[in-house]
C-alpha positions in Angstrom: 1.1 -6.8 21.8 -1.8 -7.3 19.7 -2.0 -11.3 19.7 -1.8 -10.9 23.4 1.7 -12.9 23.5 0.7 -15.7 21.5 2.9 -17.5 19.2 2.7 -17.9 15.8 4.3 -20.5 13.6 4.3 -20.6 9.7 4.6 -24.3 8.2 6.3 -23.3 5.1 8.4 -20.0 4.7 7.8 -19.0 0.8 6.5 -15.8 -0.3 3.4 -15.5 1.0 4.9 -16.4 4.5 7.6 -13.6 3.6 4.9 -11.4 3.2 2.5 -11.8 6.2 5.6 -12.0 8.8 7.0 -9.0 7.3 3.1 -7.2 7.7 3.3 -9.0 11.2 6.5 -7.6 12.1 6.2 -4.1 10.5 2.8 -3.2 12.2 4.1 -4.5 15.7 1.7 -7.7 16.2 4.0 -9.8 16.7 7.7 -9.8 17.9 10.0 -12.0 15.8 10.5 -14.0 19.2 7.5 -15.0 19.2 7.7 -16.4 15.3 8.5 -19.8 14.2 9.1 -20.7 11.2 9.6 -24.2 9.3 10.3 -25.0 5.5 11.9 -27.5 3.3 14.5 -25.9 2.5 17.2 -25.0 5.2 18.8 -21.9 3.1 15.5 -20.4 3.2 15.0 -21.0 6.7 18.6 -19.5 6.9 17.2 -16.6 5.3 14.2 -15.6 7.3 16.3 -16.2 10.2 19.0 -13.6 8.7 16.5 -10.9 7.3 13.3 -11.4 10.6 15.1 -12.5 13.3 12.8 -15.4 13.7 13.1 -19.0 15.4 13.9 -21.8 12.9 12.1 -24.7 13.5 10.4 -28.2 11.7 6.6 -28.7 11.2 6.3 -30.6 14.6 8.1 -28.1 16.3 6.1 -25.5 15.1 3.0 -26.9 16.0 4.0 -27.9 19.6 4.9 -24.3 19.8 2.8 -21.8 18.2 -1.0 -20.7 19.1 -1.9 -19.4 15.8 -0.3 -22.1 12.7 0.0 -20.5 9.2 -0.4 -23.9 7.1 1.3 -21.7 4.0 3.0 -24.6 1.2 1.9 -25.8 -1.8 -1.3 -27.8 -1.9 0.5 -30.9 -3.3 2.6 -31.3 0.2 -0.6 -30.0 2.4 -1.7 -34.1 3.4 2.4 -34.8 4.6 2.5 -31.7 6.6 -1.1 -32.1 8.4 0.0 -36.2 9.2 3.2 -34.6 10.7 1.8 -31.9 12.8 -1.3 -33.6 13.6 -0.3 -35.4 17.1 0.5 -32.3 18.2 -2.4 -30.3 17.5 -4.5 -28.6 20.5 -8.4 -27.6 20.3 -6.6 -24.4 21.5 -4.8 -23.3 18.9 -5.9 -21.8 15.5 -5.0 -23.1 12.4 -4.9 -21.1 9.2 -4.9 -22.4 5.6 -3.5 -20.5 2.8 -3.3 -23.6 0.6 -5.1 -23.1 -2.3 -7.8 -25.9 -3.3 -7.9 -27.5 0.2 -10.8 -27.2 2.0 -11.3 -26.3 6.4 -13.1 -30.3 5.8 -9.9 -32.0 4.6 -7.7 -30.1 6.9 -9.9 -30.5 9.8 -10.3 -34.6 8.7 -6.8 -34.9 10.0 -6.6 -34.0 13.2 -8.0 -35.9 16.4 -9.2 -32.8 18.0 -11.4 -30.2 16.9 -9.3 -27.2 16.0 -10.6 -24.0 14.5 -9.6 -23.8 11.0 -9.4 -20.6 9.3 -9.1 -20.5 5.3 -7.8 -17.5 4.0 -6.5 -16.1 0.3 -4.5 -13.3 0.8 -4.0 -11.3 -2.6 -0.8 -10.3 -4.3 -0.8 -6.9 -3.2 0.7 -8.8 0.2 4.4 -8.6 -1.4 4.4 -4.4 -1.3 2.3 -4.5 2.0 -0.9 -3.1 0.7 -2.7 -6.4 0.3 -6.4 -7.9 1.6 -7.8 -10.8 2.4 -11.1 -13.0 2.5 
C-alpha cells in the first residue's frame, strides 16, 4: 500500500471528498478500511459508507484516528471544525486544507502542536478522475 498503512480521515464528506476517496480507492492507495470519514449530515455519511465501504465517524474521531486529515468543508464552518479536532491533533500527523480562503497560518493558529499543514486546490476535473492539483 502506498501510504504505507496509514490512515486517512476526511472532515467533511462533499464532493470533493467524493472525488479524492474515489481517486484513493480506484488507484489502490488506500483500502476503504483504512478511511474515515465525518460530515454533518448522517444520510451523506450513510452514503459514502454504502457506495466506499468506509468507516463513519465525527471530526474528533477522525482526528484521533487518521494520519493524514483531509480538512474538506466549506470555509465558513473551517474555525468549528479545527476547535473540535484540535485537542486531538499530533505533530505526527498531516493535515490538509482544501478550504478555500483559509490560510496553513490560521489553520496552524489552532492547534497546540506544530502539525504540518498542507494547502491544496484540487481542480474540477477531480469529479471524472482526471483532475490536478497545486
Amino acid at each position: 500500500m502506498p501510504f504505507n498503512n496509514k490512515k486517512i480521515g476526511f472532515l467533511g464528506g462533499g464532493a470533493m471528498a467524493e472525488a479524492l476517496i474515489t481517486a484513493l480507492l480506484q488507484t489502490g492507495l488506500a483500502e476503504p478500511s483504512a478511511i474515515f470519514v465525518s460530515n454533518i449530515r448522517l444520510a451523506r455519511k450513510e452514503y459514502l459508507k454504502q457506495k466506499f465501504g468506509v468507516n463513519l465517524a465525527d471530526n474528533a474521531a477522525v482526528a484521533r484516528e487518521a494520519d493524514i486529515v483531509v480538512l474538506a468543508v466549506k470555509p465558513q464552518v473551517v474555525p468549528t471544525v479545527l476547535s473540535e479536532i484540535a485537542p486531538y491533533v499530533r505533530k505526527d500527523m498531516t493535515l490538509i486544507s482544501i478550504a478555500a480562503g483559509k490560510t496553513t497560518g490560521f489553520i496552524e493558529s489552532f492547534f497546540d502542536v506544530q502539525v504540518p499543514v498542507v494547502r491544496v486546490m484540487p481542480n474540477t476535473p477531480c469529479f471524472v478522475g482526471d483532475g490536478a492539483s497545486a
